[in-house]
Backbone as JSON, one array per atom type, in Angstrom:
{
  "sequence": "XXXXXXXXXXXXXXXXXXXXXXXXXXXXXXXXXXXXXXXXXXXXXXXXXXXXXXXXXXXXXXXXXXXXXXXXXXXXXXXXXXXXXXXXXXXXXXXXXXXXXXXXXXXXXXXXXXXXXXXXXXXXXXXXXXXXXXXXXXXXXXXXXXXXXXXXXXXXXXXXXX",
  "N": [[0.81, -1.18, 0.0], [1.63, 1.7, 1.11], [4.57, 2.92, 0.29], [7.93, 3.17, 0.83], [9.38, 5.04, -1.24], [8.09, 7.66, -2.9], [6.49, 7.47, -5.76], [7.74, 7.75, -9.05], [6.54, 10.66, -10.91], [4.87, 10.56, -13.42], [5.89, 11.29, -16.66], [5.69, 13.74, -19.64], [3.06, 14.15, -22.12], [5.1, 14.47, -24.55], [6.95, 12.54, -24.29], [9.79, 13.98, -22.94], [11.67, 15.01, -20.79], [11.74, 16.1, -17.4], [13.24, 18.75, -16.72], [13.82, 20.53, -14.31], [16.26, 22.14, -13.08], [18.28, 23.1, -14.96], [18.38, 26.09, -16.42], [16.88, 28.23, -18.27], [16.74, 29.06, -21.61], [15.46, 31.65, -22.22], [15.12, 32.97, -19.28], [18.38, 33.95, -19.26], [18.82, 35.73, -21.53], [16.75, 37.68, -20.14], [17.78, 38.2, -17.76], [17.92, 41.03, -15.43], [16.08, 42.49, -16.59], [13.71, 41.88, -15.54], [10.76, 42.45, -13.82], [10.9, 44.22, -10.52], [13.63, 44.06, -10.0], [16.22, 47.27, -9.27], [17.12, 50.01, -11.14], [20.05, 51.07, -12.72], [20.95, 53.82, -12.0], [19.2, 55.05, -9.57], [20.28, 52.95, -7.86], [22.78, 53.37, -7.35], [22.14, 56.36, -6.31], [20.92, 54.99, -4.14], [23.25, 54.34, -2.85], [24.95, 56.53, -2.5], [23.43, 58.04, -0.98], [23.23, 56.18, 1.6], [25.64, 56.43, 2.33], [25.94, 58.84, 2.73], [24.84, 59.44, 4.74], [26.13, 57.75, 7.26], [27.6, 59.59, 7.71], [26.36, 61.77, 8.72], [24.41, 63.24, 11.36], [21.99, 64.06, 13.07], [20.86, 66.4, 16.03], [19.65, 67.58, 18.97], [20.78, 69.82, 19.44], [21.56, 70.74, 16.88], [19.79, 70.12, 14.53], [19.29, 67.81, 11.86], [19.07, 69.21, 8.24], [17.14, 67.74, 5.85], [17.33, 66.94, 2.3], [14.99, 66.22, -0.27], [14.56, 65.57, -3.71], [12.69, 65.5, -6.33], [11.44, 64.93, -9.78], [9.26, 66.83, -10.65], [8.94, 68.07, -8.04], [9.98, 70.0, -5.01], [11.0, 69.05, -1.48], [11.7, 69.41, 1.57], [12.6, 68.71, 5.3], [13.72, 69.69, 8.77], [15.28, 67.76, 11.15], [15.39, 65.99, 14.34], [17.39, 63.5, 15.15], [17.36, 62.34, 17.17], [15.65, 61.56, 19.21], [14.1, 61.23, 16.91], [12.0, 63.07, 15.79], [10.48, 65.7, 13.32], [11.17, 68.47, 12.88], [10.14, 70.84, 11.72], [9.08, 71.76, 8.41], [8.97, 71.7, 4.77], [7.53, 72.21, 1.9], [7.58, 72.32, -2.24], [4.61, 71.94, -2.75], [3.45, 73.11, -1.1], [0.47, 75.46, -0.86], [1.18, 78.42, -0.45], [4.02, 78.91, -1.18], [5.96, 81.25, -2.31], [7.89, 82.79, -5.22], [10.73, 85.08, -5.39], [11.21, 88.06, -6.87], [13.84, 88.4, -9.22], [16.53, 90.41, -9.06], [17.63, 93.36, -11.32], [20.04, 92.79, -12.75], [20.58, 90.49, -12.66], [20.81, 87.55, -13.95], [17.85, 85.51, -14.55], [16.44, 83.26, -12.69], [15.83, 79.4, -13.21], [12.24, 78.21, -13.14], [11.97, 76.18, -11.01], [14.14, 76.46, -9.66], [13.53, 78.76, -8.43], [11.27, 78.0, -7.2], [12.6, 76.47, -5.24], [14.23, 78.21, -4.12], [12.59, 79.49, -2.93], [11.18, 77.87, -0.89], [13.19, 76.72, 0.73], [13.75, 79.09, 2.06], [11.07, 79.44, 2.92], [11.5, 77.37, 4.69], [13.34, 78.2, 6.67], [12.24, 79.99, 7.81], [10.47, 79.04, 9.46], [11.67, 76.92, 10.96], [12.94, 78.78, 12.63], [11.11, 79.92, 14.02], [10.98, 78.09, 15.83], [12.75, 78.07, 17.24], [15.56, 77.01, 16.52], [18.34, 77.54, 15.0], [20.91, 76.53, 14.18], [21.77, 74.05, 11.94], [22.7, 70.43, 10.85], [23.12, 69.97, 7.24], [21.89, 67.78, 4.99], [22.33, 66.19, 2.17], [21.06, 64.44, 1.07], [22.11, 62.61, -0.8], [21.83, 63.75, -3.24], [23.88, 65.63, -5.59], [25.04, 68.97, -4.89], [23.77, 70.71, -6.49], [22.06, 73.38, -8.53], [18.45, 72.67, -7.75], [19.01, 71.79, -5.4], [21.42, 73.45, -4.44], [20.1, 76.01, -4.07], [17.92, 75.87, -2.75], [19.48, 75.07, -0.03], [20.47, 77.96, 0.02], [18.38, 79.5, 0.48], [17.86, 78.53, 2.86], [19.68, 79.6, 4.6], [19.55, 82.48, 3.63], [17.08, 83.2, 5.32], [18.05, 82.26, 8.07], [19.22, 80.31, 8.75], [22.13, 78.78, 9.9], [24.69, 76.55, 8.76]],
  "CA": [[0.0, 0.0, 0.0], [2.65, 2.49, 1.1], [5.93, 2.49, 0.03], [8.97, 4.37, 1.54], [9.62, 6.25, -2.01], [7.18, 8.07, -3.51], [6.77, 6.72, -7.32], [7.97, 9.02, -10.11], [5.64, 11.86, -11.24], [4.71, 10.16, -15.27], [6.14, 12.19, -18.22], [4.85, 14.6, -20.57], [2.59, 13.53, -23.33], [5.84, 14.48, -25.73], [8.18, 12.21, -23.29], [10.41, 15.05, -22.36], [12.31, 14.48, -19.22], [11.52, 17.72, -16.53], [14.51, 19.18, -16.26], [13.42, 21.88, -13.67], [17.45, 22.66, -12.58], [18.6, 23.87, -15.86], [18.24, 27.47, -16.26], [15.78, 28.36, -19.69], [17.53, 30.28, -22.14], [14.88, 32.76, -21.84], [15.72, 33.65, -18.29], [19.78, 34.11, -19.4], [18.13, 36.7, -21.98], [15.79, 38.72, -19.68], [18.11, 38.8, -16.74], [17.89, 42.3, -14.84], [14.94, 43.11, -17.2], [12.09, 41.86, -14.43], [9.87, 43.15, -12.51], [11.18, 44.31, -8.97], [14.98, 44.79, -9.95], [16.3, 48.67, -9.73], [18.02, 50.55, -12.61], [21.46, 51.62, -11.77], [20.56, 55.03, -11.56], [18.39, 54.25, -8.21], [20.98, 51.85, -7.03], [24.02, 54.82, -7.15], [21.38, 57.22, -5.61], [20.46, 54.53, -2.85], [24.67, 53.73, -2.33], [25.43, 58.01, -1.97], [22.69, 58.46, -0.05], [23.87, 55.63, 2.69], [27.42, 56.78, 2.57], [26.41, 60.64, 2.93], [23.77, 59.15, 5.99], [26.56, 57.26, 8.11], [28.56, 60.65, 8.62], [25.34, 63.57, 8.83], [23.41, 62.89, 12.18], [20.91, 65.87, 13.35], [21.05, 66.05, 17.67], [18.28, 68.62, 19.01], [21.36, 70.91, 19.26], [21.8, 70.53, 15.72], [19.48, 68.95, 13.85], [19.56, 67.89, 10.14], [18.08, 69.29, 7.43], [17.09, 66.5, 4.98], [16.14, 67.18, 1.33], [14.32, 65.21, -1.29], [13.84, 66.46, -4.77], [11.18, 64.8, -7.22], [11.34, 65.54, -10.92], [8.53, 68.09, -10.52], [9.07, 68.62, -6.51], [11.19, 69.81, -4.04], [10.79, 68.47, -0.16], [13.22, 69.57, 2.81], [12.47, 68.51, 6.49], [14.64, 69.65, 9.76], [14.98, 66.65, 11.75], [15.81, 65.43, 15.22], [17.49, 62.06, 14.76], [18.39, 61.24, 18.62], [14.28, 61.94, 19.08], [13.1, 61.21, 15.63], [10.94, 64.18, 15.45], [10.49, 66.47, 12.41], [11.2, 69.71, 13.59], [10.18, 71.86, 10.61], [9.43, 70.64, 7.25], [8.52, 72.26, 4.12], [7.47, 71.76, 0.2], [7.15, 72.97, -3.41], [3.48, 71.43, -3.2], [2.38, 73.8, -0.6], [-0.08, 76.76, -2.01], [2.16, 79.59, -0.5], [5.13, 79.41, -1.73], [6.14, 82.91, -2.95], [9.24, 83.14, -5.74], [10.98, 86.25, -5.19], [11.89, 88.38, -8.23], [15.52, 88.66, -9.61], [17.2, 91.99, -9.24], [17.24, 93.44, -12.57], [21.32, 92.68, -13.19], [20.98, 89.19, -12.61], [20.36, 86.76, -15.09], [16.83, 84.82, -14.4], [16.63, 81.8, -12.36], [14.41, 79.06, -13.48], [10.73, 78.27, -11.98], [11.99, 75.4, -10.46], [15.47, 76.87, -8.8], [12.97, 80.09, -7.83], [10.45, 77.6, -5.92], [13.52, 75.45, -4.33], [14.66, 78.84, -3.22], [11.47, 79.67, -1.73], [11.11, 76.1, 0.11], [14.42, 76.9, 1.49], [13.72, 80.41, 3.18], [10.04, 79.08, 4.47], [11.69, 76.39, 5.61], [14.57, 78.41, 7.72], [11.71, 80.72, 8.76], [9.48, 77.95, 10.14], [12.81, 76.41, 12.31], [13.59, 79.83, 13.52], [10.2, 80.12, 15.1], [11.01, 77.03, 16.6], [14.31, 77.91, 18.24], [16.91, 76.55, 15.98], [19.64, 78.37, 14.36], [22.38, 75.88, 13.81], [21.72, 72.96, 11.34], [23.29, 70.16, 9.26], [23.27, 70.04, 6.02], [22.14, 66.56, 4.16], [21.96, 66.8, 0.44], [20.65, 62.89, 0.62], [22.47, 61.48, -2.17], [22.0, 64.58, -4.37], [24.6, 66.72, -5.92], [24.89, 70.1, -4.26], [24.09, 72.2, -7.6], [20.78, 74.0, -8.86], [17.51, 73.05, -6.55], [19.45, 71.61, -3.76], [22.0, 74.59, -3.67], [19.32, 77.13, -3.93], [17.1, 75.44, -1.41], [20.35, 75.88, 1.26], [21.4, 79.07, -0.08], [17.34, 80.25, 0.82], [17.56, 78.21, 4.27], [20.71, 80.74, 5.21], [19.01, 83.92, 3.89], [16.35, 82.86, 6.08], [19.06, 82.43, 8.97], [19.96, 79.01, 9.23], [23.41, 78.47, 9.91], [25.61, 75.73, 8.35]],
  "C": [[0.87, 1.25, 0.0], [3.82, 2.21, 1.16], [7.03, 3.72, 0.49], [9.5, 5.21, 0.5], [8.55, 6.91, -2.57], [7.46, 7.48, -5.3], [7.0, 7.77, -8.09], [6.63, 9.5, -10.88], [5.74, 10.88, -13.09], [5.14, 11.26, -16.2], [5.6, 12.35, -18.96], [4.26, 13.73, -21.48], [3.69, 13.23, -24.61], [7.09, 13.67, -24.85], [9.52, 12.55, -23.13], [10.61, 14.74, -20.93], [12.09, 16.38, -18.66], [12.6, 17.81, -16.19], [14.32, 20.54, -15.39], [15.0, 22.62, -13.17], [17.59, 23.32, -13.5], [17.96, 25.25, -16.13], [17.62, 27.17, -18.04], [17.0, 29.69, -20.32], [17.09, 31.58, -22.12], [15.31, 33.67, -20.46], [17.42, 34.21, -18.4], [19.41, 35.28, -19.97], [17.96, 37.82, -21.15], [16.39, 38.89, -18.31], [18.51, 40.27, -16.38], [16.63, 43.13, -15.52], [13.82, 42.71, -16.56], [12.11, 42.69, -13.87], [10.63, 43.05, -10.98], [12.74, 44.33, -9.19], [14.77, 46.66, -10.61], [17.17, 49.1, -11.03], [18.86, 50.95, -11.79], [21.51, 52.85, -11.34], [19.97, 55.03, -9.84], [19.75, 53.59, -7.37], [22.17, 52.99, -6.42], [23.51, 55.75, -6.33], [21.41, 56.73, -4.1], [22.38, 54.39, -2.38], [25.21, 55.5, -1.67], [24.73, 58.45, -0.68], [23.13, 57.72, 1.21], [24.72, 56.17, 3.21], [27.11, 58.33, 2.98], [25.31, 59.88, 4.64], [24.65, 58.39, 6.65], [27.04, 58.37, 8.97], [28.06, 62.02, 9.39], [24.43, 62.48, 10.23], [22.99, 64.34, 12.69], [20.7, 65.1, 15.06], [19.86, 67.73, 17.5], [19.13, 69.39, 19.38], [21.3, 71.54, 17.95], [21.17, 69.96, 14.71], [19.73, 69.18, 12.53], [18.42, 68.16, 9.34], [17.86, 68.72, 6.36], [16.66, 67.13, 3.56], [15.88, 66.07, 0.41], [13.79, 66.1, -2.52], [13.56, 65.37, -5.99], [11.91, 65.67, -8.56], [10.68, 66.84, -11.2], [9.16, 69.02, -9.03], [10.4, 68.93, -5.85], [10.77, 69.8, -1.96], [11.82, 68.79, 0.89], [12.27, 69.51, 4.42], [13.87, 69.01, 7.86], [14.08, 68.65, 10.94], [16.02, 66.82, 12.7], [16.22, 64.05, 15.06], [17.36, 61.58, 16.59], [16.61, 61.05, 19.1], [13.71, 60.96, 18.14], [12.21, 61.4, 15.61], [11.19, 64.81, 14.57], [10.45, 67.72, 13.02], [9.99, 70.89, 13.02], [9.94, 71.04, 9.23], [8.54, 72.26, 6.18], [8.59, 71.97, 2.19], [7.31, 72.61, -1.07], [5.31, 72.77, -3.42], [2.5, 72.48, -2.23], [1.66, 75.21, -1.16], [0.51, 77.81, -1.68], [3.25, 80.05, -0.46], [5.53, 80.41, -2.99], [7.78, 82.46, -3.92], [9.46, 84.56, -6.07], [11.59, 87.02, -6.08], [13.11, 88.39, -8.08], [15.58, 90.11, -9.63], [17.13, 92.17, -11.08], [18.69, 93.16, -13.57], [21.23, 91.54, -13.61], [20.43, 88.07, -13.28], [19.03, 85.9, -13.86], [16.81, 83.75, -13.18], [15.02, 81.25, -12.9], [13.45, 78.74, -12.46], [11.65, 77.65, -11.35], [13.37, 75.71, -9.62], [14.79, 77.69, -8.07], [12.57, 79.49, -6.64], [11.33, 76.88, -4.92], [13.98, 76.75, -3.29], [13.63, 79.52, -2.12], [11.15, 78.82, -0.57], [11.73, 76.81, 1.26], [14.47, 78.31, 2.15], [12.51, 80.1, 3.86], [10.58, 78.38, 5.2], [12.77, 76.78, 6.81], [13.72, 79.48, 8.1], [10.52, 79.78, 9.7], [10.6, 77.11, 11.14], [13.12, 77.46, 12.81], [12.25, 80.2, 14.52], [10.34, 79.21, 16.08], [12.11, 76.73, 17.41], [15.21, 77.18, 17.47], [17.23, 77.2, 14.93], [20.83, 78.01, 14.21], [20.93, 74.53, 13.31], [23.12, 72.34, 10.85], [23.45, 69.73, 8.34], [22.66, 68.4, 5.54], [21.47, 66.57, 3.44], [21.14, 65.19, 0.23], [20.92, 62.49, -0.45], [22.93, 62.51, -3.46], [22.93, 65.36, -4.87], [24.1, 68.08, -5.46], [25.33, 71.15, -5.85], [22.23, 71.9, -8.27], [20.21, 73.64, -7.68], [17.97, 72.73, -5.23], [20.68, 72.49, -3.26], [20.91, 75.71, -3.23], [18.55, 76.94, -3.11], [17.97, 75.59, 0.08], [20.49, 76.85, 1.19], [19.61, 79.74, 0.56], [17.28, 80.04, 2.1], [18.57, 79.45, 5.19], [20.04, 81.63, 4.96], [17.46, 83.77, 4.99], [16.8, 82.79, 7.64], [19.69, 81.38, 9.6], [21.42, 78.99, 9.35], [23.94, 76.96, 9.71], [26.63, 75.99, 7.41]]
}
Protein backbone atom coordinates (compact mmCIF):
# COMPACT_ATOMS: atom_id res chain seq x y z
CA UNK A 1 0.00 0.00 0.00
CA UNK A 2 2.65 2.49 1.10
CA UNK A 3 5.93 2.49 0.03
CA UNK A 4 8.97 4.37 1.54
CA UNK A 5 9.62 6.25 -2.01
CA UNK A 6 7.18 8.07 -3.51
CA UNK A 7 6.77 6.72 -7.32
CA UNK A 8 7.97 9.02 -10.11
CA UNK A 9 5.64 11.86 -11.24
CA UNK A 10 4.71 10.16 -15.27
CA UNK A 11 6.14 12.19 -18.22
CA UNK A 12 4.85 14.60 -20.57
CA UNK A 13 2.59 13.53 -23.33
CA UNK A 14 5.84 14.48 -25.73
CA UNK A 15 8.18 12.21 -23.29
CA UNK A 16 10.41 15.05 -22.36
CA UNK A 17 12.31 14.48 -19.22
CA UNK A 18 11.52 17.72 -16.53
CA UNK A 19 14.51 19.18 -16.26
CA UNK A 20 13.42 21.88 -13.67
CA UNK A 21 17.45 22.66 -12.58
CA UNK A 22 18.60 23.87 -15.86
CA UNK A 23 18.24 27.47 -16.26
CA UNK A 24 15.78 28.36 -19.69
CA UNK A 25 17.53 30.28 -22.14
CA UNK A 26 14.88 32.76 -21.84
CA UNK A 27 15.72 33.65 -18.29
CA UNK A 28 19.78 34.11 -19.40
CA UNK A 29 18.13 36.70 -21.98
CA UNK A 30 15.79 38.72 -19.68
CA UNK A 31 18.11 38.80 -16.74
CA UNK A 32 17.89 42.30 -14.84
CA UNK A 33 14.94 43.11 -17.20
CA UNK A 34 12.09 41.86 -14.43
CA UNK A 35 9.87 43.15 -12.51
CA UNK A 36 11.18 44.31 -8.97
CA UNK A 37 14.98 44.79 -9.95
CA UNK A 38 16.30 48.67 -9.73
CA UNK A 39 18.02 50.55 -12.61
CA UNK A 40 21.46 51.62 -11.77
CA UNK A 41 20.56 55.03 -11.56
CA UNK A 42 18.39 54.25 -8.21
CA UNK A 43 20.98 51.85 -7.03
CA UNK A 44 24.02 54.82 -7.15
CA UNK A 45 21.38 57.22 -5.61
CA UNK A 46 20.46 54.53 -2.85
CA UNK A 47 24.67 53.73 -2.33
CA UNK A 48 25.43 58.01 -1.97
CA UNK A 49 22.69 58.46 -0.05
CA UNK A 50 23.87 55.63 2.69
CA UNK A 51 27.42 56.78 2.57
CA UNK A 52 26.41 60.64 2.93
CA UNK A 53 23.77 59.15 5.99
CA UNK A 54 26.56 57.26 8.11
CA UNK A 55 28.56 60.65 8.62
CA UNK A 56 25.34 63.57 8.83
CA UNK A 57 23.41 62.89 12.18
CA UNK A 58 20.91 65.87 13.35
CA UNK A 59 21.05 66.05 17.67
CA UNK A 60 18.28 68.62 19.01
CA UNK A 61 21.36 70.91 19.26
CA UNK A 62 21.80 70.53 15.72
CA UNK A 63 19.48 68.95 13.85
CA UNK A 64 19.56 67.89 10.14
CA UNK A 65 18.08 69.29 7.43
CA UNK A 66 17.09 66.50 4.98
CA UNK A 67 16.14 67.18 1.33
CA UNK A 68 14.32 65.21 -1.29
CA UNK A 69 13.84 66.46 -4.77
CA UNK A 70 11.18 64.80 -7.22
CA UNK A 71 11.34 65.54 -10.92
CA UNK A 72 8.53 68.09 -10.52
CA UNK A 73 9.07 68.62 -6.51
CA UNK A 74 11.19 69.81 -4.04
CA UNK A 75 10.79 68.47 -0.16
CA UNK A 76 13.22 69.57 2.81
CA UNK A 77 12.47 68.51 6.49
CA UNK A 78 14.64 69.65 9.76
CA UNK A 79 14.98 66.65 11.75
CA UNK A 80 15.81 65.43 15.22
CA UNK A 81 17.49 62.06 14.76
CA UNK A 82 18.39 61.24 18.62
CA UNK A 83 14.28 61.94 19.08
CA UNK A 84 13.10 61.21 15.63
CA UNK A 85 10.94 64.18 15.45
CA UNK A 86 10.49 66.47 12.41
CA UNK A 87 11.20 69.71 13.59
CA UNK A 88 10.18 71.86 10.61
CA UNK A 89 9.43 70.64 7.25
CA UNK A 90 8.52 72.26 4.12
CA UNK A 91 7.47 71.76 0.20
CA UNK A 92 7.15 72.97 -3.41
CA UNK A 93 3.48 71.43 -3.20
CA UNK A 94 2.38 73.80 -0.60
CA UNK A 95 -0.08 76.76 -2.01
CA UNK A 96 2.16 79.59 -0.50
CA UNK A 97 5.13 79.41 -1.73
CA UNK A 98 6.14 82.91 -2.95
CA UNK A 99 9.24 83.14 -5.74
CA UNK A 100 10.98 86.25 -5.19
CA UNK A 101 11.89 88.38 -8.23
CA UNK A 102 15.52 88.66 -9.61
CA UNK A 103 17.20 91.99 -9.24
CA UNK A 104 17.24 93.44 -12.57
CA UNK A 105 21.32 92.68 -13.19
CA UNK A 106 20.98 89.19 -12.61
CA UNK A 107 20.36 86.76 -15.09
CA UNK A 108 16.83 84.82 -14.40
CA UNK A 109 16.63 81.80 -12.36
CA UNK A 110 14.41 79.06 -13.48
CA UNK A 111 10.73 78.27 -11.98
CA UNK A 112 11.99 75.40 -10.46
CA UNK A 113 15.47 76.87 -8.80
CA UNK A 114 12.97 80.09 -7.83
CA UNK A 115 10.45 77.60 -5.92
CA UNK A 116 13.52 75.45 -4.33
CA UNK A 117 14.66 78.84 -3.22
CA UNK A 118 11.47 79.67 -1.73
CA UNK A 119 11.11 76.10 0.11
CA UNK A 120 14.42 76.90 1.49
CA UNK A 121 13.72 80.41 3.18
CA UNK A 122 10.04 79.08 4.47
CA UNK A 123 11.69 76.39 5.61
CA UNK A 124 14.57 78.41 7.72
CA UNK A 125 11.71 80.72 8.76
CA UNK A 126 9.48 77.95 10.14
CA UNK A 127 12.81 76.41 12.31
CA UNK A 128 13.59 79.83 13.52
CA UNK A 129 10.20 80.12 15.10
CA UNK A 130 11.01 77.03 16.60
CA UNK A 131 14.31 77.91 18.24
CA UNK A 132 16.91 76.55 15.98
CA UNK A 133 19.64 78.37 14.36
CA UNK A 134 22.38 75.88 13.81
CA UNK A 135 21.72 72.96 11.34
CA UNK A 136 23.29 70.16 9.26
CA UNK A 137 23.27 70.04 6.02
CA UNK A 138 22.14 66.56 4.16
CA UNK A 139 21.96 66.80 0.44
CA UNK A 140 20.65 62.89 0.62
CA UNK A 141 22.47 61.48 -2.17
CA UNK A 142 22.00 64.58 -4.37
CA UNK A 143 24.60 66.72 -5.92
CA UNK A 144 24.89 70.10 -4.26
CA UNK A 145 24.09 72.20 -7.60
CA UNK A 146 20.78 74.00 -8.86
CA UNK A 147 17.51 73.05 -6.55
CA UNK A 148 19.45 71.61 -3.76
CA UNK A 149 22.00 74.59 -3.67
CA UNK A 150 19.32 77.13 -3.93
CA UNK A 151 17.10 75.44 -1.41
CA UNK A 152 20.35 75.88 1.26
CA UNK A 153 21.40 79.07 -0.08
CA UNK A 154 17.34 80.25 0.82
CA UNK A 155 17.56 78.21 4.27
CA UNK A 156 20.71 80.74 5.21
CA UNK A 157 19.01 83.92 3.89
CA UNK A 158 16.35 82.86 6.08
CA UNK A 159 19.06 82.43 8.97
CA UNK A 160 19.96 79.01 9.23
CA UNK A 161 23.41 78.47 9.91
CA UNK A 162 25.61 75.73 8.35
Amino acid sequence: MFSARPEKPEQNSRDEPDNHDEPDSRDEIDRGKRMGTMNSKKQAWIKRKKRIRKSVLGTSERPRLSVFRSAVHIYAQVIDDTRGHTIASASSMEKNVEIQPTPEGEKALSNKIGIADAVGRMLGKRASEKGVKQIVFDRNGFLYHGRVKALSEGARKAGLDF
